[in-house]
C-alpha positions as CSV (number, residue, x, y, z in Angstrom):
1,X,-8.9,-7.8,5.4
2,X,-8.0,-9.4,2.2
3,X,-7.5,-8.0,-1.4
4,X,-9.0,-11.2,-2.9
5,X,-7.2,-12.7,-5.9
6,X,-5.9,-16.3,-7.5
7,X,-4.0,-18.2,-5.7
8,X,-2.1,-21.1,-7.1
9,X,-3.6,-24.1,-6.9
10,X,-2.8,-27.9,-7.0
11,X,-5.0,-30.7,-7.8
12,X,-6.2,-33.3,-5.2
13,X,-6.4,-36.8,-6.7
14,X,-8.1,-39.5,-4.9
15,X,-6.5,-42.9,-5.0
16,X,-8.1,-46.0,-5.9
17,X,-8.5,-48.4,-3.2
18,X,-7.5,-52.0,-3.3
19,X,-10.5,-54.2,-3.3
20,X,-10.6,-58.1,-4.3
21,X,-8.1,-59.8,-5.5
22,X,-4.0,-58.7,-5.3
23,X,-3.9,-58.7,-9.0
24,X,-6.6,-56.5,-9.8
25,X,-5.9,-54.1,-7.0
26,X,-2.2,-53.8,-8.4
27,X,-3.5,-53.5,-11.7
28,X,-6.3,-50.2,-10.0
29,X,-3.1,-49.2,-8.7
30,X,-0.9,-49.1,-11.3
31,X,-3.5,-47.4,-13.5
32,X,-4.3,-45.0,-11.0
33,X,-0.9,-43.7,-10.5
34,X,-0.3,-43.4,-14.4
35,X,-3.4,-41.1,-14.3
36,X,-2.4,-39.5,-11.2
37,X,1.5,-38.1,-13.3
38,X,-0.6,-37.0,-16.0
39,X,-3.0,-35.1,-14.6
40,X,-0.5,-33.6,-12.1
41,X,1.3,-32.1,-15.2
42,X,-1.7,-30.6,-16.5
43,X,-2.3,-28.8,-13.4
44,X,0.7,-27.5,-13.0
45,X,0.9,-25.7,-16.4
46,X,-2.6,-24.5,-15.5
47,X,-1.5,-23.2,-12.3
48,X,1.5,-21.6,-14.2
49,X,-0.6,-20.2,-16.9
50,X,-2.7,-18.7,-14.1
51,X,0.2,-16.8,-11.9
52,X,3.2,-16.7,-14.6
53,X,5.1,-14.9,-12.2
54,X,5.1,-17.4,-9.1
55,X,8.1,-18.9,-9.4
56,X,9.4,-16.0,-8.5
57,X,8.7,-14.9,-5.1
58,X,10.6,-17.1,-2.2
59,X,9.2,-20.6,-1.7
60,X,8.7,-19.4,1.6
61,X,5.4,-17.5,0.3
62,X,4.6,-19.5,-2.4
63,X,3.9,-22.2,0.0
64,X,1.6,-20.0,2.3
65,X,-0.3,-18.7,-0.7
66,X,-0.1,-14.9,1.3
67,X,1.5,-11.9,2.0
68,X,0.6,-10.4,4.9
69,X,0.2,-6.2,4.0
70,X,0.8,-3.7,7.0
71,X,-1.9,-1.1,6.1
72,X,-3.3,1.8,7.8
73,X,-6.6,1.6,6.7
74,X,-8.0,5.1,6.8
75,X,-6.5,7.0,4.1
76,X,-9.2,7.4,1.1
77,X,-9.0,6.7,-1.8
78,X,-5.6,5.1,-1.1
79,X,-7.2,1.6,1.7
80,X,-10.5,2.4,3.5
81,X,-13.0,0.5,4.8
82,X,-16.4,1.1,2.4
83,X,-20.2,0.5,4.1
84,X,-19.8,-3.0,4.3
85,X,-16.4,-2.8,6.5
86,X,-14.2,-4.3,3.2
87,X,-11.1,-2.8,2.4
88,X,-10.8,-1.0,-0.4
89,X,-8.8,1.7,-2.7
90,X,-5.8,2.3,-5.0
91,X,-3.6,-0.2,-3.0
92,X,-6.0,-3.4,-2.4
93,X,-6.8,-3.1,-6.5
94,X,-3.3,-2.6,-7.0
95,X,-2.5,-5.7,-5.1
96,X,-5.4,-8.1,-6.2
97,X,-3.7,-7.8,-10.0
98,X,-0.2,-8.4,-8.9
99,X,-1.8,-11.2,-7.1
100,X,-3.1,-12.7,-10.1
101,X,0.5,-12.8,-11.5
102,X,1.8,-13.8,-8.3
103,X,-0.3,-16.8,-7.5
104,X,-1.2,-15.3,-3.9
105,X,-3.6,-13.4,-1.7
106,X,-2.3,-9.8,-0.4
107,X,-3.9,-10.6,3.4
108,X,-4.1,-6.2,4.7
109,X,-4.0,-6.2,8.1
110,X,-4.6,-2.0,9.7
111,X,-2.3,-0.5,11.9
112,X,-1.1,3.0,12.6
113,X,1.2,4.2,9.9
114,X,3.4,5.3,12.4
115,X,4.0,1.1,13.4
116,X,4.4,-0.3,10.0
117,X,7.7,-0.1,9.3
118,X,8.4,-1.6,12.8
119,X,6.2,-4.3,12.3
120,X,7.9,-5.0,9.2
121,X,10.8,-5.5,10.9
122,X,9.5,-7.9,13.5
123,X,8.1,-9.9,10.7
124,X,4.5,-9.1,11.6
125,X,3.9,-8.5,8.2
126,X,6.1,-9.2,5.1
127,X,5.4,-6.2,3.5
128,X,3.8,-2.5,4.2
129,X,1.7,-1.3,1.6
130,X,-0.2,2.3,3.0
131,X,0.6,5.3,0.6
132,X,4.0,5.4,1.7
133,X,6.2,7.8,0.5
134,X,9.7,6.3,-0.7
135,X,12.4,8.6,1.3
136,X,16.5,8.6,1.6
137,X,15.3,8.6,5.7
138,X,13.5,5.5,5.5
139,X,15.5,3.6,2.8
140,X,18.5,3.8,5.7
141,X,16.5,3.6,8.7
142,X,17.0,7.5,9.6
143,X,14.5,9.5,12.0
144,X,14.0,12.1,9.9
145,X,13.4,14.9,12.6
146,X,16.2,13.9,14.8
147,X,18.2,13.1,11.8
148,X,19.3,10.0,14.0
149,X,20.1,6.2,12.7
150,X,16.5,4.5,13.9
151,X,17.1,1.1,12.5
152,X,18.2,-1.1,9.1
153,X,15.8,0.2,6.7
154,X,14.2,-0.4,4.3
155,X,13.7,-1.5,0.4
156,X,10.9,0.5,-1.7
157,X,9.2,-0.9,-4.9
158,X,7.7,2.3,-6.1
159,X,4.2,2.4,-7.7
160,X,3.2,6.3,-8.0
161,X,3.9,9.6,-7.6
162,X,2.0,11.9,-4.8
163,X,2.7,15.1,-3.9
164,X,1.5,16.9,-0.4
165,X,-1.4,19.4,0.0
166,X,-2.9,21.7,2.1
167,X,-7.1,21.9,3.0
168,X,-9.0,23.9,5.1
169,X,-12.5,24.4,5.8
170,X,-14.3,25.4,2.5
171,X,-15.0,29.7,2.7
172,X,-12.9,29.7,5.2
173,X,-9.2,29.7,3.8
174,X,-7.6,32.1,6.5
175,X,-5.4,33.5,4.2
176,X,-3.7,30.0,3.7
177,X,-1.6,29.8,0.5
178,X,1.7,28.4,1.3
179,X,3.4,26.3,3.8
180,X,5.1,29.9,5.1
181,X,1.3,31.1,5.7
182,X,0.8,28.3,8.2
183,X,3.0,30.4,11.0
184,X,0.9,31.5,13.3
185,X,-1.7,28.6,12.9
186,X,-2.5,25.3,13.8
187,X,-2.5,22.4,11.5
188,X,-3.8,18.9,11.8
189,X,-2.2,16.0,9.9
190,X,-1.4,11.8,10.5
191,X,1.5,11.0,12.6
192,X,4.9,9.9,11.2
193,X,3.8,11.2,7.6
194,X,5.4,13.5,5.3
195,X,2.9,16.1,5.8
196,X,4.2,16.1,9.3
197,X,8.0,16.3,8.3
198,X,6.8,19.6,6.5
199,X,5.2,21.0,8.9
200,X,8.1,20.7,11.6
201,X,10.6,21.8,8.9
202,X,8.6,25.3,8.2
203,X,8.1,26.1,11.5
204,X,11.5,26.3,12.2
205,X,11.8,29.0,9.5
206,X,8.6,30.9,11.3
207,X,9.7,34.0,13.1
208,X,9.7,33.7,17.1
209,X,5.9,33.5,18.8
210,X,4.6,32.1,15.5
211,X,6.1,29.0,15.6
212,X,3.2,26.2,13.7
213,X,0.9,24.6,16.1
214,X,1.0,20.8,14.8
215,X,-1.4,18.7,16.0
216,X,-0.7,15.1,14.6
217,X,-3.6,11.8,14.8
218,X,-2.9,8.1,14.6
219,X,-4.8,8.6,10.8
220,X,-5.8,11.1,8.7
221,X,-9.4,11.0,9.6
222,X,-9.1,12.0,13.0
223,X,-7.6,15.1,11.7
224,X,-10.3,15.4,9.3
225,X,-12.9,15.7,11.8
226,X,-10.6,18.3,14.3
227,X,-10.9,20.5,11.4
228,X,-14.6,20.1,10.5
229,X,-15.8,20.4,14.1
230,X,-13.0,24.2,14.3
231,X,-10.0,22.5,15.9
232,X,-7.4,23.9,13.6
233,X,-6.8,26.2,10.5
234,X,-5.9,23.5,8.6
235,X,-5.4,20.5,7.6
236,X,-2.6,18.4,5.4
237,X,-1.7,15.0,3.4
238,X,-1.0,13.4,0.1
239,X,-2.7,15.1,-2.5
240,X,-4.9,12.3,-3.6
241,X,-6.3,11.7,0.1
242,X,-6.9,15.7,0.3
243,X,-8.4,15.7,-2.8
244,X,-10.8,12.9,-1.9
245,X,-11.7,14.3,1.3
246,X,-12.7,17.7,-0.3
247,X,-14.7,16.0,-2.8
248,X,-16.8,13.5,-0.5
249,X,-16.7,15.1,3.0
250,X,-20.5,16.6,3.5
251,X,-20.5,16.1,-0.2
252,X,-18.3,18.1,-1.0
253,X,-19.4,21.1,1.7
254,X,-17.0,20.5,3.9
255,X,-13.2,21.0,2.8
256,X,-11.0,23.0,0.0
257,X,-8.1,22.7,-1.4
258,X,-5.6,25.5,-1.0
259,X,-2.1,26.3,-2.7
260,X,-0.6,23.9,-4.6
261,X,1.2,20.4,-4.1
262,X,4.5,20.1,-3.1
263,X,7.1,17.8,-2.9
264,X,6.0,15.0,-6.0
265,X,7.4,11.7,-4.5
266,X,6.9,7.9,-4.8
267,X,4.3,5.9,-3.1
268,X,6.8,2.8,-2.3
269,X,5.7,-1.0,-1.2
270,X,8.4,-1.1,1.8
271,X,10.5,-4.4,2.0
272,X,12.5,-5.6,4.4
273,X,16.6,-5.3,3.5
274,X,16.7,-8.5,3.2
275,X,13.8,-10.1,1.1
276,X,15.4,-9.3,-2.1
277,X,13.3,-12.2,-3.9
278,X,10.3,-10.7,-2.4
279,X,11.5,-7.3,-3.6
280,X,12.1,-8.2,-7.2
281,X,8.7,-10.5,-7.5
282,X,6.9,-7.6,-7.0
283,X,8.6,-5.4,-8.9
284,X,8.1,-8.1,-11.9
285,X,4.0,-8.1,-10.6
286,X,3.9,-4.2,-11.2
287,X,5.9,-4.2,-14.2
288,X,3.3,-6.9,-15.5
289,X,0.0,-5.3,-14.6
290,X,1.2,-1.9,-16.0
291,X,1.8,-3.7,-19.4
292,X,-1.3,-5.6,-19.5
293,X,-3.7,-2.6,-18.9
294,X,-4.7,-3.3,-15.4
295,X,-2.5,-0.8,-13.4
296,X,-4.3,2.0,-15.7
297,X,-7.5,0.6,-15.5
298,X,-7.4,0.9,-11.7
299,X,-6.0,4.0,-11.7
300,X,-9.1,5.5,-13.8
301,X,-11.5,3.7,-11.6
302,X,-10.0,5.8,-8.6
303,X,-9.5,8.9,-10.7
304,X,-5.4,9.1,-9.9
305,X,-4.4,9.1,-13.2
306,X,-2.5,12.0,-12.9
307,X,0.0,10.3,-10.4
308,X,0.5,6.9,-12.9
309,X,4.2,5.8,-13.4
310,X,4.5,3.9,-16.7
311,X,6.7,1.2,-14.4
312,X,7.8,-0.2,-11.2
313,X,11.7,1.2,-9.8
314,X,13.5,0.1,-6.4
315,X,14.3,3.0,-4.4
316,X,13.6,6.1,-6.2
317,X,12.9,8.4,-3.5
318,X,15.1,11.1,-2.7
């Protein structure tokens, strides 16, 4: 799916053909390519008025026109697929605008968070862009439940701050607080998230035979419905997908939110170590869209405000 927005653009100009006699047709010709200069520089400064910041991403992309996003597409209200099957949410609005500055289409293409990194790395995409929290593990390509070296890493433009959050069913809170009241119970969460890391770290502190019974899914709404239909005590993720699901799942019958958030961190755009002009461009995008009023805007519309940054930073997760 695309996040649609304005892509450079470069005039076509037809030429004039030769007809009659080799006079006149030099004389078309001639004409025609005067026409041809000028019009080309007025195009140009169009094109440059329209996407100020495309001179700065690698010529690479500029000449595609795209940027391929790795996405998983199930995390409300951060990409989701509405009614109509379109992709939608805090990170396809947030990439239309820098689009607009960039001179490009953000192309989102799904895939199980758990992959995206990888694919980055194979080049399947040039960037991942799916609610991903900017970590120390992922920044040097660490495995951070083995603690082992997992590959190169990567590069993080940061874009706002989430912190994680427990749910259960609504009435139903089982006595749920903190992460320590989770011993004993089983929770349901996406695979290679944060949430999961959490989960895996408290249960080692739980006292033997009440270890946490973690149930992961390739996205969060799997887990979703394991807990609706009994599955589990409870469920976990980013506060602004939990918060979502409690509010729209059976209309708001469905879910609560228990406790309170924990561990604030940066949503990052990864980058691969070595695109450093791909990096900075889209730092420069965010930087721009926050100071024009459209970063805010957006995150009104989704109801995120809370989680804003007032601008972009490289690897600011700890």
């Amino acid at each position: 799916m695309t996040a649609s927005s304005t892509r450079r653009t470069t005039a076509a100009r037809s030429r004039l053909a030769a007809v009659g006699a080799i006079a006149v047709a030099g004389a078309l010709m001639l004409t025609g390519c005067g026409d041809q200069t000028k019009d080309n520089g007025s195009d140009s400064e169009t094109a440059t008025a329209a996407a100020p910041l495309a001179d700065k991403l690698p010529k690479s992309i500029r000449d595609k026109g795209v940027i391929k996003v790795g996405s998983d597409i199930a995390y409300a209200p951060v990409e989701f697929k509405d009614s109509s099957g379109k992709t939608v949410g805090i990170d396809p609005d947030l990439a239309a605008a820098m689009g607009k500055q960039l001179g490009v289409d953000f192309q989102f293409e799904n895939g199980t968070f758990d992959t995206l990194i990888t694919g980055l790395r194979s080049k399947r995409y040039d960037i991942a862009m799916s609610a991903m929290t900017d970590t120390k593990d992922r920044q040097e390509g660490i495995d951070s439940d083995t603690g082992k070296q997992v590959g190169e890493g990567v590069d993080f433009v940061d874009y706002f701050t989430a912190g994680v959050s427990i749910y259960t069913k609504k009435g139903d809170d089982q006595g749920i607080k903190t992460w320590s009241d989770l011993c004993g119970k089983k929770i349901v969460l996406q695979r290679g998230t944060v949430s999961e890391d959490l989960a895996k770290a408290e249960s080692k502190k739980c006292p033997a035979g009440k270890k946490i019974a973690i149930e992961p899914f390739d996205n969060d709404q799997q887990a979703q419905t394991r807990l609706r239909a009994g599955g589990a005590d409870a469920g976990s993720s980013d506060f602004p997908v939990a918060a979502y699901a409690v509010k729209t799942s059976g209309g708001g019958k469905d879910f609560q939110l228990v406790g309170e958030q924990v561990e604030a961190a940066p949503y990052g755009i990864a980058v691969a170590k070595n695109q450093t002009q791909l990096r900075d461009a889209l730092k420069a995008a965010l930087d721009a869209i926050i100071d024009n009023g459209e970063y805010d805007k957006i995150m009104k519309k989704w109801g995120v405000t809370d989680g804003a940054v007032k601008e972009a930073t490289i690897n600011g997760g700890k």
